[in-house]
Backbone as CSV, one residue per row, in Angstrom:
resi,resn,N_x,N_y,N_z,CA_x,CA_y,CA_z,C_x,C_y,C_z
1,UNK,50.364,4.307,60.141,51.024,4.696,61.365,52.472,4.224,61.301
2,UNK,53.414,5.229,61.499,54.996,4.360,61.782,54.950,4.125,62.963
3,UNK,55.862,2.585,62.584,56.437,1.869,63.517,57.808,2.559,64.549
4,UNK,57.586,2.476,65.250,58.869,2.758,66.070,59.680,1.903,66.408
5,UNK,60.843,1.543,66.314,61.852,0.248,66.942,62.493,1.030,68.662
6,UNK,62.454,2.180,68.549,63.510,2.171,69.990,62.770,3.740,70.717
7,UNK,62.415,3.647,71.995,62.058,4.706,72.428,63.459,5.442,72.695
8,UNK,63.834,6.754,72.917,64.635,7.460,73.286,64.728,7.218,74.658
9,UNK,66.077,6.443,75.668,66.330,6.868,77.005,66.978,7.524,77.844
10,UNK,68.393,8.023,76.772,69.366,9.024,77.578,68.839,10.142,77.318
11,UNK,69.041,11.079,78.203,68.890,12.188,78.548,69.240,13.764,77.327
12,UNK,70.390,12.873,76.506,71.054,13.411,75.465,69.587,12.552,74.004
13,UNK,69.484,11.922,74.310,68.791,10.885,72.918,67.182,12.044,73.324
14,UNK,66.846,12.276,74.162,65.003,12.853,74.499,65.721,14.273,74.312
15,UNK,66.944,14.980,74.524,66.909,16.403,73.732,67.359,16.583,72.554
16,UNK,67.531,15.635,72.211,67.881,15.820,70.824,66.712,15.755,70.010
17,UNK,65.562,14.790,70.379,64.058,14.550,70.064,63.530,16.511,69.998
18,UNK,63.533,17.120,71.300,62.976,18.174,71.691,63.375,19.073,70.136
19,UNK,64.805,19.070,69.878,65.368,19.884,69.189,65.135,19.896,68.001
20,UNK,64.772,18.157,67.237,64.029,18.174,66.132,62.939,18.615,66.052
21,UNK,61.936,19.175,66.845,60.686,19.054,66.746,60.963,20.565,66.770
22,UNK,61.513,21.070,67.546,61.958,22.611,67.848,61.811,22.953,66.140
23,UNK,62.857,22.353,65.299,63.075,22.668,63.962,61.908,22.463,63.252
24,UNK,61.481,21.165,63.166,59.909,21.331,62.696,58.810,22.444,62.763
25,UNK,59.025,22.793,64.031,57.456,23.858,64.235,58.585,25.372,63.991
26,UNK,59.686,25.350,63.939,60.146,26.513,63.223,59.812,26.625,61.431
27,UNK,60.282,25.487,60.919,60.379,24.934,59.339,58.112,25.441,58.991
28,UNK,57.826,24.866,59.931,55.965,25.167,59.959,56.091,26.585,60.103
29,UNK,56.617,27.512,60.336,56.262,28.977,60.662,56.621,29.351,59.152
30,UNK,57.866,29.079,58.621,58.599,29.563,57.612,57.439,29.542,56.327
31,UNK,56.752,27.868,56.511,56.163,27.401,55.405,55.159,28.335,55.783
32,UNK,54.277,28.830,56.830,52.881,29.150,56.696,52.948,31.207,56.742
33,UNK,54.324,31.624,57.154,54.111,32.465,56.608,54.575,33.360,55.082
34,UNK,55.226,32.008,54.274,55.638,32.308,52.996,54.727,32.111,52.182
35,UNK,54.080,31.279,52.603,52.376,31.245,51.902,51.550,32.782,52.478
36,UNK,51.816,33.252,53.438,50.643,33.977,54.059,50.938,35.475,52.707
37,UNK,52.563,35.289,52.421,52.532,36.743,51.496,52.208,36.516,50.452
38,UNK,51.501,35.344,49.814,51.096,35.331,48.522,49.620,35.182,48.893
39,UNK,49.079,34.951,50.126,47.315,34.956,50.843,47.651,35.679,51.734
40,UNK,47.350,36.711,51.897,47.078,37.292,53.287,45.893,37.121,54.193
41,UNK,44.921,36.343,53.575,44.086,36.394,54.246,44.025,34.799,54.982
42,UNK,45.342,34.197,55.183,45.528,32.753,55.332,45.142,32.925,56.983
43,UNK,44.491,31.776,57.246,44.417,31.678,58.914,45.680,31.076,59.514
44,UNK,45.876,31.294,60.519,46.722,30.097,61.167,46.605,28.671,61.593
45,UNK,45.104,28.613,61.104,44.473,27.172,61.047,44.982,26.058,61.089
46,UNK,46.214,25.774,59.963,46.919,24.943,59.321,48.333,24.929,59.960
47,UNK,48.518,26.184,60.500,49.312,26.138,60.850,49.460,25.668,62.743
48,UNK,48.298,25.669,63.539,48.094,25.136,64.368,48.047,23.515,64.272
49,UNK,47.286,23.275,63.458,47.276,21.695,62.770,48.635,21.052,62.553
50,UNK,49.593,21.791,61.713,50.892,21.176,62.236,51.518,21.197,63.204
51,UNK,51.775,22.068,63.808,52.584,22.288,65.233,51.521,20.987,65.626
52,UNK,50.545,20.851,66.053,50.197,20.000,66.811,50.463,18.460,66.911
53,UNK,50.331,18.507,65.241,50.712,17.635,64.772,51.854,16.521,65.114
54,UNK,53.059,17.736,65.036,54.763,18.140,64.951,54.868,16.962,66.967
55,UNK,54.341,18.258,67.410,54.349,17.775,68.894,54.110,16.703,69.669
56,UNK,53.172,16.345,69.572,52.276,15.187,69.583,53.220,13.932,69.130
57,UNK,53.479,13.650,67.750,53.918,12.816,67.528,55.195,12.848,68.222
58,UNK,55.948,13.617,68.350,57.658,13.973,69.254,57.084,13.074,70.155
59,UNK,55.915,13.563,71.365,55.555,13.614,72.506,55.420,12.162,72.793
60,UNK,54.700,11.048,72.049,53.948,10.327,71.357,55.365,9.160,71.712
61,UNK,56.471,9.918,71.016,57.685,8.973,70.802,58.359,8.759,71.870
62,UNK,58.428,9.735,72.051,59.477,10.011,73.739,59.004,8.927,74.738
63,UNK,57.362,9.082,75.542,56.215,8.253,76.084,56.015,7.442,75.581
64,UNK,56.248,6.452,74.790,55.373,5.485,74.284,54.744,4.861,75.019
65,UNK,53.252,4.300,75.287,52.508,3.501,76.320,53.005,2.283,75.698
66,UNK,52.791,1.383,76.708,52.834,0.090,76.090,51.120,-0.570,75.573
67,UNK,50.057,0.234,76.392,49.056,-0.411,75.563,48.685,0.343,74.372
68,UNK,48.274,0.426,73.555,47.391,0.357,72.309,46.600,1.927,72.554
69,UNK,47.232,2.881,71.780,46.131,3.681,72.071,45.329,4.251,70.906
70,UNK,43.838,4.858,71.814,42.896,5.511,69.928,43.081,6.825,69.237
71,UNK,43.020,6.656,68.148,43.626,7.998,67.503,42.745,9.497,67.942
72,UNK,43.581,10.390,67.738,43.433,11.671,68.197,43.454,12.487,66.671
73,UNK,41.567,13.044,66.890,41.525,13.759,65.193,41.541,14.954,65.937
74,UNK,42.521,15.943,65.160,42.495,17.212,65.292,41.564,17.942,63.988
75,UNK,40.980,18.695,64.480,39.493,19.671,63.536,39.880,21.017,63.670
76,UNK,40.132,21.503,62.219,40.013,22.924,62.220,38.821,23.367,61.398
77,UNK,38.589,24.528,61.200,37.392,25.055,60.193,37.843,23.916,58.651
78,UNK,39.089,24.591,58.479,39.404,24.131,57.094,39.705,22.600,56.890
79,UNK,40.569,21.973,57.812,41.333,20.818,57.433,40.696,19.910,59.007
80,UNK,41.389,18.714,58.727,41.122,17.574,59.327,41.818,16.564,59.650
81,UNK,42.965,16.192,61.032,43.642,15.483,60.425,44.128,14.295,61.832
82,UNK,44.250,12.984,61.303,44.004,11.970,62.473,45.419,11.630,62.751
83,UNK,46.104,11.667,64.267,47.004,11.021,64.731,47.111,10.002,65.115
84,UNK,47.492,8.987,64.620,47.658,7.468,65.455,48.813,7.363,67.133
């Protein structure tokens, strides 16, 4: 799990967060449909799995609780994958 040192508090510091993540789940489209023309028969499986991924952790950063929280496994048919 990474450590975080500083939550985001200005208003400018949490959209700038939004905007990376914006790029991420764009950069995830690019990757899953440049794969899809060499598989066409690719699900979006994986590609739900990241975005969620992507989000979550943004989301994750922005909010930080101060207590301790339990990880969140996301399940697709194919893949499997645990967020701290």
């Amino acid at each position: 799990m990474k450590e975080q040192d500083s939550i985001p508090t200005s208003k400018t510091e949490r959209s700038a967060k939004f905007v990376k993540t914006g790029f991420k789940v764009g950069g995830n489209y690019i990757k899953h449909y440049s794969k899809k023309l060499f598989n066409p028969s690719l699900t979006k499986d994986e590609l739900n799995l990241d975005n969620a991924t992507d989000i979550y952790t943004s989301l994750s950063e922005i909010n930080k609780p101060q207590t301790q929280t339990l990880p969140i496994i996301i399940t697709t048919e194919e893949t499997s994958k645990t967020i701290y």
